[in-house]
C-alpha positions in Angstrom: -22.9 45.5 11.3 -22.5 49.3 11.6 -19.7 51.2 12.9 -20.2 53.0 16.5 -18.8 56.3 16.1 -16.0 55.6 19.2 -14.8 53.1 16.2 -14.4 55.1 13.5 -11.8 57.5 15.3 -9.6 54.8 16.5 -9.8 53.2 12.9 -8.3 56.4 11.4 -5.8 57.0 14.0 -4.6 53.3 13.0 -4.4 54.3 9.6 -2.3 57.3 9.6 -0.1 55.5 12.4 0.5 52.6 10.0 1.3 56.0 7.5 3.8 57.8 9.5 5.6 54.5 10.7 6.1 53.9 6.8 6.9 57.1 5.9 10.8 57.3 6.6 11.1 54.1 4.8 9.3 54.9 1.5 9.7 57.5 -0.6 7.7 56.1 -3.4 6.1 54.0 -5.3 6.4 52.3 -8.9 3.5 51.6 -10.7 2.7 48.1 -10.8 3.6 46.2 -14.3 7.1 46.6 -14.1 9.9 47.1 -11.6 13.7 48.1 -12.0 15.9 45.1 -11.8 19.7 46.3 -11.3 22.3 43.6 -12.4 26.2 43.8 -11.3 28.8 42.7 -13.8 28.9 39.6 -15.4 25.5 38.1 -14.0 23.7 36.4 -16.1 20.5 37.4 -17.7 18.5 35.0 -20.2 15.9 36.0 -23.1 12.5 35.0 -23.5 11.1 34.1 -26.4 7.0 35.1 -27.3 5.0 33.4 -30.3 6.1 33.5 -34.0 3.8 36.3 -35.3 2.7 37.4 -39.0 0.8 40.7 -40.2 -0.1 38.7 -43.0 -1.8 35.8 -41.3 -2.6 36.8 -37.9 -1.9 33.2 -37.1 0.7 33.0 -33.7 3.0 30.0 -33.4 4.8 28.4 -30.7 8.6 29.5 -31.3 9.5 25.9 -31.2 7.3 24.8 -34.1 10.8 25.5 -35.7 13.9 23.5 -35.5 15.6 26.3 -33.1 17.6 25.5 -30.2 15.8 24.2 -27.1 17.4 25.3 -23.9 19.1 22.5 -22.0 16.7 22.2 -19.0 13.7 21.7 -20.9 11.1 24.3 -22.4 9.1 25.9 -19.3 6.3 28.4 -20.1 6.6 31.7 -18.0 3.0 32.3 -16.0 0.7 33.9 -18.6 -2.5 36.3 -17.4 -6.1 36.3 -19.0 -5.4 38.4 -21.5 -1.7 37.1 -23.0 -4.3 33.6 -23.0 -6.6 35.4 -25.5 -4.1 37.3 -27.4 -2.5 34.1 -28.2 0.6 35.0 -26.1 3.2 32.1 -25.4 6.5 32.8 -23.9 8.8 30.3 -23.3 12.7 30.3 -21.9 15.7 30.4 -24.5 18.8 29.1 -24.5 20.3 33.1 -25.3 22.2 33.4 -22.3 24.0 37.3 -21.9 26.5 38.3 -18.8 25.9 41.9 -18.1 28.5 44.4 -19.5 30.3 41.2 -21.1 30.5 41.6 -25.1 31.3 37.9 -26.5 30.4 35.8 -29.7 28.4 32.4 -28.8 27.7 29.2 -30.3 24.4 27.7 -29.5 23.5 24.5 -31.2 23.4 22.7 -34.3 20.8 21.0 -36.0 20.3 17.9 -37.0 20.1 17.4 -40.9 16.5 19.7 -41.8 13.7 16.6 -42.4 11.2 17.4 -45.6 8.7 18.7 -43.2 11.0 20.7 -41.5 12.3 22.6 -44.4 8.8 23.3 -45.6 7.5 24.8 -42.5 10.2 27.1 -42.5 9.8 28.3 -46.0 6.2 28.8 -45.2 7.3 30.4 -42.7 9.7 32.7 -43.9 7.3 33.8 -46.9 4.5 34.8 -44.8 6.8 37.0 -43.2 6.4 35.0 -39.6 8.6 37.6 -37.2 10.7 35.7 -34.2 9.4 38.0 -30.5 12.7 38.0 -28.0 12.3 39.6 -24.6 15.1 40.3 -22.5 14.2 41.7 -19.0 10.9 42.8 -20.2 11.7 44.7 -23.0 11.2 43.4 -26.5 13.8 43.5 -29.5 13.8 45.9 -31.5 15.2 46.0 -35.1 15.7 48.8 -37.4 15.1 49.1 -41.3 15.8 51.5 -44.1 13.0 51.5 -47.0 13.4 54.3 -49.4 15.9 56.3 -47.5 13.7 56.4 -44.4 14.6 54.5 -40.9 11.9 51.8 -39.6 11.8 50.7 -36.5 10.4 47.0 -35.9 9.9 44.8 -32.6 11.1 41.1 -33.9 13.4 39.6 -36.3 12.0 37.7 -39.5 12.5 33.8 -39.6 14.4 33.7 -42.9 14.2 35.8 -45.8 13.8 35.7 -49.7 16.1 37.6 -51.8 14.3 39.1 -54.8 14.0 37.1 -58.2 15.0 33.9 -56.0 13.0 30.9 -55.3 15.4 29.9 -52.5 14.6 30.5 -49.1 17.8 31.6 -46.6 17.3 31.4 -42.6 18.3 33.6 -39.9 20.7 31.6 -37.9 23.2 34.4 -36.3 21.6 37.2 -34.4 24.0 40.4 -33.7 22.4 41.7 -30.1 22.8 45.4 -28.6 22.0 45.9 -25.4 21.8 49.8 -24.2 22.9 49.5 -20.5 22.2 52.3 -17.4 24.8 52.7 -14.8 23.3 52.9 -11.7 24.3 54.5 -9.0 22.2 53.5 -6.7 19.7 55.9 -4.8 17.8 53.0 -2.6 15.7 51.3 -4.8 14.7 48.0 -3.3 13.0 44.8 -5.7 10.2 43.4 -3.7 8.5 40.8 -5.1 9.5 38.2 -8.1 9.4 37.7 -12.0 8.9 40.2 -14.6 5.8 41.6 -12.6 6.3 43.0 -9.6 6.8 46.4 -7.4 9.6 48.2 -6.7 9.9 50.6 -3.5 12.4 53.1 -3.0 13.9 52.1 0.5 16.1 54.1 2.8 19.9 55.3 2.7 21.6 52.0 4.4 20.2 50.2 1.4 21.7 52.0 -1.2 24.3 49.8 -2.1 22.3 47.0 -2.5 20.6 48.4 -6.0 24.2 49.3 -7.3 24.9 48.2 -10.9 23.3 48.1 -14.6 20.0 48.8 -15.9 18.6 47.5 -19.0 16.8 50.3 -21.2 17.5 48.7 -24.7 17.3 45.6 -26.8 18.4 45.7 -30.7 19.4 43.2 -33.2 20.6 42.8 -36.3 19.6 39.4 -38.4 21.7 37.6 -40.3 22.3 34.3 -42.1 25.4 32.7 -42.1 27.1 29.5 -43.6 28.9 27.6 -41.2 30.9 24.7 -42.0 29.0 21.4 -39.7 31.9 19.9 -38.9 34.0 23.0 -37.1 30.5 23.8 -35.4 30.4 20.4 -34.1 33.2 20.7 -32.3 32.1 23.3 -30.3 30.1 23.0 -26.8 27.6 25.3 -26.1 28.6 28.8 -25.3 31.5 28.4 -26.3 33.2 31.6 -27.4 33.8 32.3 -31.7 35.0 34.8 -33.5 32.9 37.7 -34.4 30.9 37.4 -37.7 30.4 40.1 -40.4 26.8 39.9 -41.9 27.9 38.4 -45.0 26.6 40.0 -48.3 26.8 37.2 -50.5 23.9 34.4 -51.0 26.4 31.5 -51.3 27.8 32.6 -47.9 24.2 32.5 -46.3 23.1 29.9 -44.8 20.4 28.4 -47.5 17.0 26.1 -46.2 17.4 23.1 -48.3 17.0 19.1 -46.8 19.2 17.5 -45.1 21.1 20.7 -44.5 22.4 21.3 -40.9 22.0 25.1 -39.5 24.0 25.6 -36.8 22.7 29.2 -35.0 25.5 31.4 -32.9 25.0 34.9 -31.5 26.9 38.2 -30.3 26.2 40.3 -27.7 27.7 43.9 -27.3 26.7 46.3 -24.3 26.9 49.6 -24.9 26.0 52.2 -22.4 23.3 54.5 -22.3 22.0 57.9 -20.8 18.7 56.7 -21.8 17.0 56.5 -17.8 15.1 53.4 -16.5 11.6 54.7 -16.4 12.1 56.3 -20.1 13.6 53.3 -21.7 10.1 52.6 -23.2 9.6 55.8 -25.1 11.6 54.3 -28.5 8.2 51.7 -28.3 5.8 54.2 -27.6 7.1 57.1 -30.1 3.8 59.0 -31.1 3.3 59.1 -34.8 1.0 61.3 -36.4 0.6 63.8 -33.5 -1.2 66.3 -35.9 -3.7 64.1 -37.4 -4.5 63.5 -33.5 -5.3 66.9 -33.1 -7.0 67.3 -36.4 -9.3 64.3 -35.3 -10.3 66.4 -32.1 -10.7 69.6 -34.2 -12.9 67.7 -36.9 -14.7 66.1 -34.0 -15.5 69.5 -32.4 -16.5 71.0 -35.4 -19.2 68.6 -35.6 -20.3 68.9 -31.6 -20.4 72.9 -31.9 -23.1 71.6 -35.2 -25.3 69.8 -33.6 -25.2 71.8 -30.3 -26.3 74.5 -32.4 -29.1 72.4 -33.7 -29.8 71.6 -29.8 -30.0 75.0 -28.6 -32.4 76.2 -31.6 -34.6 73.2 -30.7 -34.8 74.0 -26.9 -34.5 77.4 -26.7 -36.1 78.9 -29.8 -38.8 76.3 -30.5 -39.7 74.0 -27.3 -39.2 77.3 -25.0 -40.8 79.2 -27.1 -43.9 77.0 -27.7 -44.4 76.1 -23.7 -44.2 80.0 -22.7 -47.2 81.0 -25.2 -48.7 77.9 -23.8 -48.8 79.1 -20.3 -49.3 82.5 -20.8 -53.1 81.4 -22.4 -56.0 81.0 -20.0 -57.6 77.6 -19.8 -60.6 78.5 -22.4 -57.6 79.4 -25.1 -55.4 76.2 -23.9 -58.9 74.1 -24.6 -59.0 75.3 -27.7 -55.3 75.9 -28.6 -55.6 71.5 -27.8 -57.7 71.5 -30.9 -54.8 73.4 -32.9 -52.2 71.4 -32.1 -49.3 70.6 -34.5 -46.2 68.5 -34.4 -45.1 67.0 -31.6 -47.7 68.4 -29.3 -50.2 65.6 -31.4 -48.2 62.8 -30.4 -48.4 63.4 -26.4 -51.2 60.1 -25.8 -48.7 57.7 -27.6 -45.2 59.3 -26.9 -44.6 56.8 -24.5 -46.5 54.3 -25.6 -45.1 50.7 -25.4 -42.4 50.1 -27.7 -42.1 46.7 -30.2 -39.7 44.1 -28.3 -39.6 46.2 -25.5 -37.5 43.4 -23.8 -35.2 43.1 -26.1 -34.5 46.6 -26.1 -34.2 46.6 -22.6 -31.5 43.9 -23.1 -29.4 45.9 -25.2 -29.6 49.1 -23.2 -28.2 46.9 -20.2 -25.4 45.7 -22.4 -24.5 48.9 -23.4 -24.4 50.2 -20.3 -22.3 47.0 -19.3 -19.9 47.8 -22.7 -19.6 51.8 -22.0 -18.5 51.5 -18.3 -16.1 49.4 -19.0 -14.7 51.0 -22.0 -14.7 54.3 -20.0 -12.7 53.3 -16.7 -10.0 51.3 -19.1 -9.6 54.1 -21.0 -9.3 56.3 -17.8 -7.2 54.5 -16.6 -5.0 53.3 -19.2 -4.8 57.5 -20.0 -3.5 58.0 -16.0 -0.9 55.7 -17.0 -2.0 52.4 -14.8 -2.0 50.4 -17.7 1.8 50.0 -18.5 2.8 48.0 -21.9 5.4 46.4 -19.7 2.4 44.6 -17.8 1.6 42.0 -21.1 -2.7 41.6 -21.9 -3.0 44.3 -18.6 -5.1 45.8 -20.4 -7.5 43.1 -21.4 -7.6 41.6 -18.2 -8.5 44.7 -17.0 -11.5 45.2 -19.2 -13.1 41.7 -19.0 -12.7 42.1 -15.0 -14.5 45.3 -15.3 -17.1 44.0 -17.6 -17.9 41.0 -15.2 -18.3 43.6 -12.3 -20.4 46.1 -13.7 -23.5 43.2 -14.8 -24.6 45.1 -11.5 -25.3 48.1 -13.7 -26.1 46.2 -16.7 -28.6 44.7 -14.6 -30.8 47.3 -12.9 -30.9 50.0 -15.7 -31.9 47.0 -17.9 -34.8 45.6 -15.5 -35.6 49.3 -14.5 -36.1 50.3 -18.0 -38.3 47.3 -18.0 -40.4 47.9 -15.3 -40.9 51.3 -16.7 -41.9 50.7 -19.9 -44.5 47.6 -18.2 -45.6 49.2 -15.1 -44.9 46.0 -13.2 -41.8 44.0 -12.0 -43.3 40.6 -13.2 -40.8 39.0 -15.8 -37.8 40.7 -14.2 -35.6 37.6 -13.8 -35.7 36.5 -17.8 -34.5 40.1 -18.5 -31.8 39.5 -16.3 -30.6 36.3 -17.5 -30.8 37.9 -20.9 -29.0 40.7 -20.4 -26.0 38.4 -18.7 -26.5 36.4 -21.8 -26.8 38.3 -24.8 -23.7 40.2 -25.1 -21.4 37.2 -23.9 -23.6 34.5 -25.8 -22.8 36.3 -29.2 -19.0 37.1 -27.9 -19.0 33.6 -27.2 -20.5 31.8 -30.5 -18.3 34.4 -32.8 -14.7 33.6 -30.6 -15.9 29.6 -30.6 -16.0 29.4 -34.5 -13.3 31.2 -35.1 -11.4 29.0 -31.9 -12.2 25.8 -34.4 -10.2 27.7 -37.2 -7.2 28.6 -35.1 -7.4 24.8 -33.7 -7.2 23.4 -37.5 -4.1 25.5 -38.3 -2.4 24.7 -34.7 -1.9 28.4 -33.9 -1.3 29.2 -30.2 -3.7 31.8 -30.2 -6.3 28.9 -30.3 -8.0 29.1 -26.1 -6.8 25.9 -24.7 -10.3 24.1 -23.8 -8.9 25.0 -20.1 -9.3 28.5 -20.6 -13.0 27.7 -21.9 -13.9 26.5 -18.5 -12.3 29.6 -16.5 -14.3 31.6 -18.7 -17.1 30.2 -18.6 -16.7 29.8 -14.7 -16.4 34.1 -15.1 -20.0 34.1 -17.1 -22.0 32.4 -15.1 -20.3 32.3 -11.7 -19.7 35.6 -11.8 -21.5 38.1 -14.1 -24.5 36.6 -14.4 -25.2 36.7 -10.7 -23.8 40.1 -10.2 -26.5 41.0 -13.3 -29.7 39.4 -11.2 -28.2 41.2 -8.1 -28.4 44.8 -10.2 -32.0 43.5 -11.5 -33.0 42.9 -7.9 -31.9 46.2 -7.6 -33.8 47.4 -10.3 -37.0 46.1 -8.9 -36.7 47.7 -6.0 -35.8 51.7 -7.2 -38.2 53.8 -7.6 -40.3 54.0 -10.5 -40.2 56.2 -13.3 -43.4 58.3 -13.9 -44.3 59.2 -17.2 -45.7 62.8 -16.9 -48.4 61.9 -19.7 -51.2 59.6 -19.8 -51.2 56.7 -22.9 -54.2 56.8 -24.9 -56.0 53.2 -25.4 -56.1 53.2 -29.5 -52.4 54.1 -31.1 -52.8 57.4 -33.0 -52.4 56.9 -37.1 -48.9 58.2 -37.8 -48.7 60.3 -41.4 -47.2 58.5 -44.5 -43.8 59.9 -45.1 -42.3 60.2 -48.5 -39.0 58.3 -47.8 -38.6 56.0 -45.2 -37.8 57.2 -41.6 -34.8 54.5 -40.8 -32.6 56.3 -44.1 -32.4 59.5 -41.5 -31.6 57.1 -38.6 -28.9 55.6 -40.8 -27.8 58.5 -42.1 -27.1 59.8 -38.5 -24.5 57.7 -37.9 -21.9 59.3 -40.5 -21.5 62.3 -37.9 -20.7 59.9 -34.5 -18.2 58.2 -37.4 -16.8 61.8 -38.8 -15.7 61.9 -34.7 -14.2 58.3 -34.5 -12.9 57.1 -38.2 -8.9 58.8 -37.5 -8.6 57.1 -34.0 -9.8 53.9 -35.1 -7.1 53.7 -38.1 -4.2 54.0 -35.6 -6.4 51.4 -33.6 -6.6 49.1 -36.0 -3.2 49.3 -36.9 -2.0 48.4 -33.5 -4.0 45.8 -33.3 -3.1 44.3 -37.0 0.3 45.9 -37.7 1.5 45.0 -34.7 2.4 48.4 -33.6 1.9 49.8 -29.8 -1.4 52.1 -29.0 -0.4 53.9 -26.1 -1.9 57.5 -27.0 -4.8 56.7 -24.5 -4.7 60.6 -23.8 -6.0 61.2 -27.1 -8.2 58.4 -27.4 -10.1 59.5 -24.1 -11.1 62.9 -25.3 -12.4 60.8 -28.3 -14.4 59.3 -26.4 -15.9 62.2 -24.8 -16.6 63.7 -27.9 -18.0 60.6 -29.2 -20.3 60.5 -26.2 -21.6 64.6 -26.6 -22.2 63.6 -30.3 -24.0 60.5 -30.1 -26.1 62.1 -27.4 -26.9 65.4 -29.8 -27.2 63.3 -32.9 -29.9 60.6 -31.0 -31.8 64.1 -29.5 -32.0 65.9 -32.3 -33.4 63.4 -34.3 -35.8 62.2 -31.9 -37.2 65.5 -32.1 -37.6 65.7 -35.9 -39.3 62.1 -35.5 -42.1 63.6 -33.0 -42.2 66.7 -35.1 -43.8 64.6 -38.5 -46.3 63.0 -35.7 -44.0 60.0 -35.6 -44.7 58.6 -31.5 -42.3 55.0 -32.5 -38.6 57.1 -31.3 -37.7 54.3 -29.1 -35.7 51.9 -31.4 -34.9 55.0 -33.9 -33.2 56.8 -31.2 -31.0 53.7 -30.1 -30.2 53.5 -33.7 -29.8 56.7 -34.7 -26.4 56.9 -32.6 -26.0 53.0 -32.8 -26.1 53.1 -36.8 -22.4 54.5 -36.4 -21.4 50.7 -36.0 -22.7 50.2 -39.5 -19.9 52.5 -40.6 -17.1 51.3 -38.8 -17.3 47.4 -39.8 -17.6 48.9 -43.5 -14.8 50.6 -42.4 -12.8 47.4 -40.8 -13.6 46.0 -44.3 -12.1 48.6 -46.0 -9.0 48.8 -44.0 -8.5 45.3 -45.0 -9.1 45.7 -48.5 -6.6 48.7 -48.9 -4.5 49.2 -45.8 -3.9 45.0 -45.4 -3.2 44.0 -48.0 -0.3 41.9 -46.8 -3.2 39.6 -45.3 -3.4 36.1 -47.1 -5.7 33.5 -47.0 -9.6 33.4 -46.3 -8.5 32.0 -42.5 -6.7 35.5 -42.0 -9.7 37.1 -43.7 -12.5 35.0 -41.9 -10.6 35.9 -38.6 -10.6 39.5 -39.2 -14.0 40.0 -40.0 -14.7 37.7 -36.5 -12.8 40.3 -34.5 -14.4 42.8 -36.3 -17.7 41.8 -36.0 -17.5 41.8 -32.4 -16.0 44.8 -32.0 -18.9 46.7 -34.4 -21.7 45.1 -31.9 -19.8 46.3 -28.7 -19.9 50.0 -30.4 -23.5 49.5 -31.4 -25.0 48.8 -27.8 -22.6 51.3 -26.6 -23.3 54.1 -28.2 -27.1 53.2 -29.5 -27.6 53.5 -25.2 -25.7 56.9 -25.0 -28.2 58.3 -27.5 -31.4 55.8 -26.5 -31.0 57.2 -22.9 -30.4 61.1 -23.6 -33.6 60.9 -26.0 -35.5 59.3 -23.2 -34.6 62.2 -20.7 -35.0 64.5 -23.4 -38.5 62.9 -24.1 -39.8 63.3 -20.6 -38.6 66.3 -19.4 -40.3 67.8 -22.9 -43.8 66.0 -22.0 -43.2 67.0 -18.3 -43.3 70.6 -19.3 -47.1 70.2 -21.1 -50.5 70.1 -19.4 -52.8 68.6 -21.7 -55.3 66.3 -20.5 
């Protein structure tokens, strides 16, 4: 029901009421993901533990696949999102219990003596390099290295360790934690809401007291394995206080995995305090490598725009411009006969729009891509503005599968209206719907469900729980796929697009060529690649090195330069095609930008061949080239429907400008 316009006053006066009233309370907001959680002295504060994780497996585990000490209430899962689910995210409580600003030495537990199986999974373990993921108040551990002189930073500590020239396998059993602590004064900052994601809201002046105490901005440990004699430890209750260990140096005073042995594990804790502010503590995670071979991307990237918009303006403005003014400057007797003259792409104008071969599919995967480059744009938007925070764990997958359910709207009428242009007729709308809701998912879905059955066989928690199958599927088709028939409704009922031309009834012959047309299309892709290939190392290596990505600045201007070039690349070709009398552009334009898929899955393989070569076993392999694979058919519909839709514009507003009967 419509608004009267007495309404719509009163509405806004409510609004900026509810403002004002506010106003004296709040100062500001946080963004959501994160908020700042003050602690006073000696409160306690327990770590969290994520899955065991391996750059060269890619295969999570639970952290208490292990013999490691359970915490004494039982092990209780925190509340995991969509996207930890799908990551393979698990994180648990721990028994690692710290009292803020209180530096103490801690026994934990001892183990009962290791079974046969035990010792084997954790020399399995240790050898594929499996890393151990501790949180404390949101923050992960952090670990530093020195390789050749040069200081490496690393989130996790390893499970055990192998000395070199030794068969013998040693675990990590004593963990030395430092944790960089904030004093805070306290300027009225207020926790509303609970667990690790939350808001916080700067309140006013007769709350200040209330925020008063320490701030967590750092989490660092230093591994090591010690030998502790069973007996002494057994003596010892939990948390009670030892002495203070020294990493020891020596292998016969580290604690070796062998059967039958009994680890006992103890830890240390030592607060140190930090100028290092609560909304910067981050910025150690998020250091920005490589800065210059960011810009260097963006300069190589608009080297190749400034190319092909040369190319473009030629074409338009020299040729095309140039051809259409003599054409209209003749009188109808010399435009009669100049018809008879014509050359290049002027021959092709009866079959230029001419019905394509599997028009529907192509429909379908313009829809898709439409679907795909929405949601890539807005995440990457956003994520750029900073809504995304790194604090806020699969955020940013969540994000973009809620997006991508939302936006079958759009997927749905340019797919159906592309349809009922190319037919002339609305009839068979509803199966191009259901396809389009179906195409993209079904193939996400087949690829993730084989390689699901792999990660079930080796008992990895990144396996979906078959729970998680129904709340997706629930998404698909409770969700997107009506959202997709809605758009197609839609699409039936915009108006039409006229083709300025007429179609002639018999197909015109198109000349033989003297190599074959889809080598150019292919070809094209290497320039939309020259734009994307630097980005998508640093991608890759986030998401197989287990480093963070969080220069979405830099990827978003990327991505805009990806989009001018695939546009110019899928143009300019189209052109050449009708130039050589060739009226079939249709799939050749979608593939002339699309092709640049080709080039990044031969370039996934080769990052894996040279760049991961840590990776071992053909499940690690089989589940790279998975991932890979789908990512390589997101980019194709993408950007083959950038370039597909800028040659189709292009098309007709070249064909508009003609008057040939």
């Amino acid at each position: 029901m419509a608004l009267s316009n007495s309404t719509m006053p009163s509405i806004c006066w409510s609004v900026l009421y509810l403002v004002l009233l506010f106003a004296p309370v709040c100062n500001g907001f946080y963004l959501p993901g994160s908020y700042m959680h003050t602690y006073s002295p000696g409160e306690a504060i327990y770590a969290k533990v994520n899955s065991l994780t391996s750059i060269e497996t890619e295969l999570p585990f639970s952290y208490y696949s292990l013999p490691y000490c359970q915490p004494s209430g039982g092990v209780k899962k925190s509340a995991e999102n969509l996207g930890e689910l799908l990551m393979g995210d698990q994180i648990d409580n721990s028994p690692y219990k710290f009292q803020m600003n209180v530096n103490e030495a801690v026994y934990l537990c001892t183990t009962r003596p290791l079974k046969e199986h035990e010792v084997k999974l954790l020399k399995q373990r240790t050898r594929d390099l499996y890393q151990v993921n501790m949180i404390l108040d949101n923050l992960p551990v952090m670990r530093f290295a020195k390789q050749n002189g040069v200081k490496i930073q690393w989130t996790g500590f390893p499970v055990g360790y192998t000395p070199p020239n030794s068969n013998e396998d040693y675990i990590i059993n004593h963990l030395k934690f430092r944790v960089l602590v904030h004093e805070y004064e306290g300027s009225g900052v207020e926790i509303i809401g609970t667990g690790e994601e939350g808001m916080g809201v700067i309140s006013s002046d007769a709350d200040k007291k209330k925020a008063s105490g320490f701030e967590i901005v750092g989490f660092e440990v230093t591994p090591c394995s010690v030998k502790y004699d069973p007996e002494v430890m057994a003596k010892l209750q939990r948390y009670d206080n030892i002495s203070s260990v020294d990493c020891p140096m020596d292998l016969d005073k580290s604690q070796i995995i062998r059967k039958q042995e009994q680890v006992s594990f103890t830890y240390e804790v030592d607060f140190v305090k930090s100028d290092i502010r609560w909304p910067s503590r981050w910025d150690a995670y998020l250091k920005m490598a490589g800065a210059r071979v960011h810009w260097f991307s963006i300069l190589n990237s608009l080297m190749v725009i400034f190319f092909l918009a040369g190319i473009v303006f030629v074409i338009f403005l020299r040729t095309v411009r140039r051809d259409l003014t003599r054409y209209e400057e003749l009188d109808k007797e010399a435009q009669a006969q100049m018809n008879e003259e014509l050359s290049g792409w002027k021959l092709v104008v009866g079959d230029v729009f001419r019905e394509p071969n599997c028009s529907k599919l192509l429909c379908v995967m313009v829809g898709d891509g439409v679907q795909i480059a929405g949601m890539a744009v807005v995440t990457i938007v956003f994520a750029a503005l900073g809504f995304m925070s790194p604090a806020s764990r699969g955020m940013l997958l969540t994000g973009m599968i809620i997006l991508y359910l939302f936006l079958g709207i759009a997927a749905g009428y340019v797919g159906v209206r592309l349809w009922r242009t190319i037919k002339g007729t609305t009839e068979g709308w509803r199966s191009v719907s259901w396809l389009v809701a179906c195409f993209f998912s079904g193939i996400v879905f087949i690829i993730l469900t084989a390689l699901n059955f792999i990660l079930w066989g080796s008992n990895s928690t990144g396996a979906m729980p078959i729970s998680l199958y129904f709340v997706l599927l629930f998404l698909w088709f409770c969700v997107s796929v009506p959202l997709t028939i809605l758009g197609g409704f839609l699409g039936t009922r915009a108006e039409a697009i006229q083709y300025p031309v007429r179609t002639n009834q018999i197909p015109r012959e198109i000349p033989a060529r003297k190599y074959p047309s889809w080598l150019l299309v292919l070809g094209a892709g290497t320039l939309p690649f020259g734009t994307l290939f630097i980005e998508l190392f640093f991608i890759l290596s986030s998401i197989w090195l287990g480093r963070f990505y969080y220069v979405f600045g830099f990827l978003l201007m990327v991505l805009s330069l990806l989009v001018i070039v695939c546009a110019e690349v899928s143009v300019v070709l189209t052109y050449m095609h009708l130039c050589v009398e060739d009226w079939r552009w249709w799939w050749k334009a979608f593939f002339a930008s699309g092709s640049v898929a080709l080039y990044v899955f031969l370039y996934s393989i080769n990052y894996l061949v040279f760049d991961l070569q840590s990776l071992s076993g053909p499940v690690s392999a089989i589940l790279y080239l998975g991932y890979s694979l789908i990512m390589a058919v997101a980019i194709m519909l993408s950007t083959g429907t950038i370039g597909f839709l800028m040659s189709f514009y292009f098309v007709h507003y070249l064909f508009s400008s003609v008057k040939i009967d």
